[in-house]
C-alpha positions as CSV (number, residue, x, y, z in Angstrom):
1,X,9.8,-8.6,17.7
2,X,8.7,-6.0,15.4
3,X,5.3,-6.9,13.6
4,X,4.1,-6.1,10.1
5,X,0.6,-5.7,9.0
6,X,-0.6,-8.9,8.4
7,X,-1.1,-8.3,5.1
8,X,3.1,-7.5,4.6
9,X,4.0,-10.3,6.6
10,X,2.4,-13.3,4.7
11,X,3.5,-11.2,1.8
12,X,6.9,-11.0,2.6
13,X,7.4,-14.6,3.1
14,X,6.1,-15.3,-0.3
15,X,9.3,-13.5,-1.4
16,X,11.8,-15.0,0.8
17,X,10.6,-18.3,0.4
18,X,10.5,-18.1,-3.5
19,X,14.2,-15.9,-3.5
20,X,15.4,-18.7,-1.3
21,X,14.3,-21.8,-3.8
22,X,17.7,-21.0,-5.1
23,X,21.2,-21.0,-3.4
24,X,23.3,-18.8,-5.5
25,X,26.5,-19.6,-3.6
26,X,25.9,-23.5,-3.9
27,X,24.1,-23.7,-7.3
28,X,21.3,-25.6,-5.6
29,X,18.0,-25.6,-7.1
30,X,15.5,-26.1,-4.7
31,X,12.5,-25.7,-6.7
32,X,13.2,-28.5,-9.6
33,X,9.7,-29.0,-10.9
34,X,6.4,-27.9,-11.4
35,X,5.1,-30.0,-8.4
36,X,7.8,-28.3,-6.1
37,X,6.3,-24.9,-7.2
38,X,3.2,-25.9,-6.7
39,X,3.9,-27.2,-3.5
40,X,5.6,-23.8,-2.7
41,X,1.9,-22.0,-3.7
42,X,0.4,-24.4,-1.3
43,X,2.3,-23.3,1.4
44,X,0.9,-19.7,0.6
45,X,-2.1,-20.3,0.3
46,X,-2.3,-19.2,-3.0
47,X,-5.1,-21.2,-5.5
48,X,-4.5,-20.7,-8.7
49,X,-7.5,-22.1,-10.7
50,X,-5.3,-24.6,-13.1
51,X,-2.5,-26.4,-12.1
52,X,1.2,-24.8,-12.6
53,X,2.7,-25.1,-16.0
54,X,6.5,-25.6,-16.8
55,X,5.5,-21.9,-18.2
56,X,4.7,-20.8,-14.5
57,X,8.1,-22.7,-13.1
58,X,10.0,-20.4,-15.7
59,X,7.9,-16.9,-14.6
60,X,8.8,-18.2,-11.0
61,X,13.0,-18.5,-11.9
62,X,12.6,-15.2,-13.7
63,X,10.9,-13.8,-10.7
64,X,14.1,-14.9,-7.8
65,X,17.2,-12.4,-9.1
66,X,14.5,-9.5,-9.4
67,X,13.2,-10.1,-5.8
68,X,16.9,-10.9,-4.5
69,X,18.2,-7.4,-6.0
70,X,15.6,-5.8,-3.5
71,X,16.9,-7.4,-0.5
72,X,20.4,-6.7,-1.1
73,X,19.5,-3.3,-2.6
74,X,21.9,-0.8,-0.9
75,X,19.0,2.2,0.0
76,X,15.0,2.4,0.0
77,X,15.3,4.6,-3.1
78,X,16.9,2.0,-5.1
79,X,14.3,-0.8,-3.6
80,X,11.4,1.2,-4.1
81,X,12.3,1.8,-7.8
82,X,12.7,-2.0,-8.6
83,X,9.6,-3.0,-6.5
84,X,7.6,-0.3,-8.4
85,X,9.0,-1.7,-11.8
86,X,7.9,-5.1,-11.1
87,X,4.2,-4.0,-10.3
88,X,4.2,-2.3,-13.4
89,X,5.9,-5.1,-15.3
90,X,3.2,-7.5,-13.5
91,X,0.3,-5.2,-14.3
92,X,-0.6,-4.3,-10.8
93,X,-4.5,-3.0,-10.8
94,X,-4.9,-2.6,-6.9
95,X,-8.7,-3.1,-6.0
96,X,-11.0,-4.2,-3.8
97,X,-13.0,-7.1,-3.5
98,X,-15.2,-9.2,-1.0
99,X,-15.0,-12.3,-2.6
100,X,-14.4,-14.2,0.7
101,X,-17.2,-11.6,2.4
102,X,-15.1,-8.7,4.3
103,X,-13.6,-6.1,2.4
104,X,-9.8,-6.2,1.6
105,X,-7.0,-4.8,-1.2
106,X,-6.4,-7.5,-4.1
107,X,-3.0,-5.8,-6.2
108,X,-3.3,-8.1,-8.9
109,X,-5.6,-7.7,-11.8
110,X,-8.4,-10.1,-11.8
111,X,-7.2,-13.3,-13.4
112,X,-3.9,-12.5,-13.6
113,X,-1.4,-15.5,-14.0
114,X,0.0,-17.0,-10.4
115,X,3.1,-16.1,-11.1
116,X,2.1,-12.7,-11.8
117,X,-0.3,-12.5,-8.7
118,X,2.6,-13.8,-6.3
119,X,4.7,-11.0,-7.9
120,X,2.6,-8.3,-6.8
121,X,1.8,-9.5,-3.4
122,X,5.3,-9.9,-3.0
123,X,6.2,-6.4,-3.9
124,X,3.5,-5.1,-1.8
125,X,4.3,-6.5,1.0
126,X,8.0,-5.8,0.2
127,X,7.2,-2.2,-0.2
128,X,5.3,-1.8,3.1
129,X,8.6,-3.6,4.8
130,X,11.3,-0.6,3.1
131,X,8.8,2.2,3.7
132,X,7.4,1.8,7.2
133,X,10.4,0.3,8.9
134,X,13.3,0.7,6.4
135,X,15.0,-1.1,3.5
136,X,17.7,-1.9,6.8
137,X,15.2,-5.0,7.7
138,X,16.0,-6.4,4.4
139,X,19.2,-8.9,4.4
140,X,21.5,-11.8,2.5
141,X,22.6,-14.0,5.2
142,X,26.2,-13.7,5.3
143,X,27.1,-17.0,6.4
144,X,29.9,-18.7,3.8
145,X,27.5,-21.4,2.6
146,X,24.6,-19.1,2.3
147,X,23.0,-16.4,0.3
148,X,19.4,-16.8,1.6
149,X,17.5,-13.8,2.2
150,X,15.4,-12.6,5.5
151,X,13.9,-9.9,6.7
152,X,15.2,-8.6,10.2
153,X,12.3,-8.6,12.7
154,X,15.0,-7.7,15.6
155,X,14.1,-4.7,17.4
156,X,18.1,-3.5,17.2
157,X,18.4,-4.9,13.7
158,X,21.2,-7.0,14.6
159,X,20.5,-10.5,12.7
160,X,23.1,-11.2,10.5
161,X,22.3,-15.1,9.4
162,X,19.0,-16.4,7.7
163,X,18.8,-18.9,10.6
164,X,20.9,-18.4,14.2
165,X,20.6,-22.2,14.8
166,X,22.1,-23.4,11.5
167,X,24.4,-20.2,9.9
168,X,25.1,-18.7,13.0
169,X,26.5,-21.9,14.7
170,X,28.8,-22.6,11.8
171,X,29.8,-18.8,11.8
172,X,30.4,-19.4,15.7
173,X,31.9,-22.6,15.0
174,X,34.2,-21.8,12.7
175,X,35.5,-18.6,14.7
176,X,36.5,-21.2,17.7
177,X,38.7,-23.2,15.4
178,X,40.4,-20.1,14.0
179,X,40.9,-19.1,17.4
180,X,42.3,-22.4,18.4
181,X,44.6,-22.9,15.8
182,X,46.0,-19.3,15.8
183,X,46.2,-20.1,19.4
184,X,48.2,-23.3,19.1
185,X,49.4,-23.4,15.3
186,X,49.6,-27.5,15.7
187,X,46.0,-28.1,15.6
């Protein structure tokens, strides 16, 4: 399994998690209300010091399609350029801080909105993904029923589903009874 800094990798998750609150394919919202985006911040540890606002839930919808676009983005050029958009859009101000006692790189300006801070983390860790071990990590699941996006930690890059256990099955499923019925058309 390849590893990312882990920095990229918690980073990373926070854009595949929020990209995948939404199913494109199946017009399924996953992330309905303010308490499932805050729940979604919990998971990431992130603290922001009010509560999420309807406001923040909006930022947060706005936020999917531009994060989507970068995994599905057909070279590093082209997923550099929108991930270098969005931290200037976000008004990334990378510094360093040691608020929590060690040393480490804060992207975010200093009291930045959530929405805004998870944007930049995101991109960052995003960006280290396409640079150090190319934009070809970067995938849509291409299940039938899926759009959800992932990033390849394979060492031959050969994943092709978001999760082997659910979309592969039914892609390996569903190959089985095509094979049976073109087998024996009376099935």
């Amino acid at each position: 399994m390849v590893r990312f800094t882990s920095y990229s990798d918690g980073s990373v998750t926070l854009a595949e998690d929020l990209v995948n609150t939404y199913n494109i394919v199946r017009n399924v919202e996953k992330m309905p209300d303010v308490a499932a985006l805050s729940a979604l911040l919990d998971a990431h540890g992130v603290r922001p010091p009010a509560a999420p606002t309807e406001a923040d839930l909006a930022a947060a919808r706005e936020l999917r399609p531009v994060l989507r676009e970068v995994f599905g983005a057909p070279d590093a050029a082209t997923a550099v350029a929108l991930l270098n958009d969005l931290l200037a859009a976000r008004g990334a101000v990378p510094h360093y801080t040691d608020h929590d006692g060690s040393w480490h790189l804060h992207v975010a300006a200093p009291g930045a909105p959530v929405i805004d801070q998870y944007a930049v983390n995101a991109a960052m860790g995003l960006l280290t993904v396409v640079t150090t071990t190319g934009v070809e990590r970067l995938h849509v699941c291409v299940g039938n029923r899926c759009a959800e996006v992932f990033v390849d930690t394979s060492r031959n890059l050969s994943r092709r589903f978001c999760s082997p256990q659910i979309c592969g099955n039914r892609a390996t499923a569903a190959a089985h009874r095509a094979r049976r019925k073109a087998a024996d058309p009376a099935l």
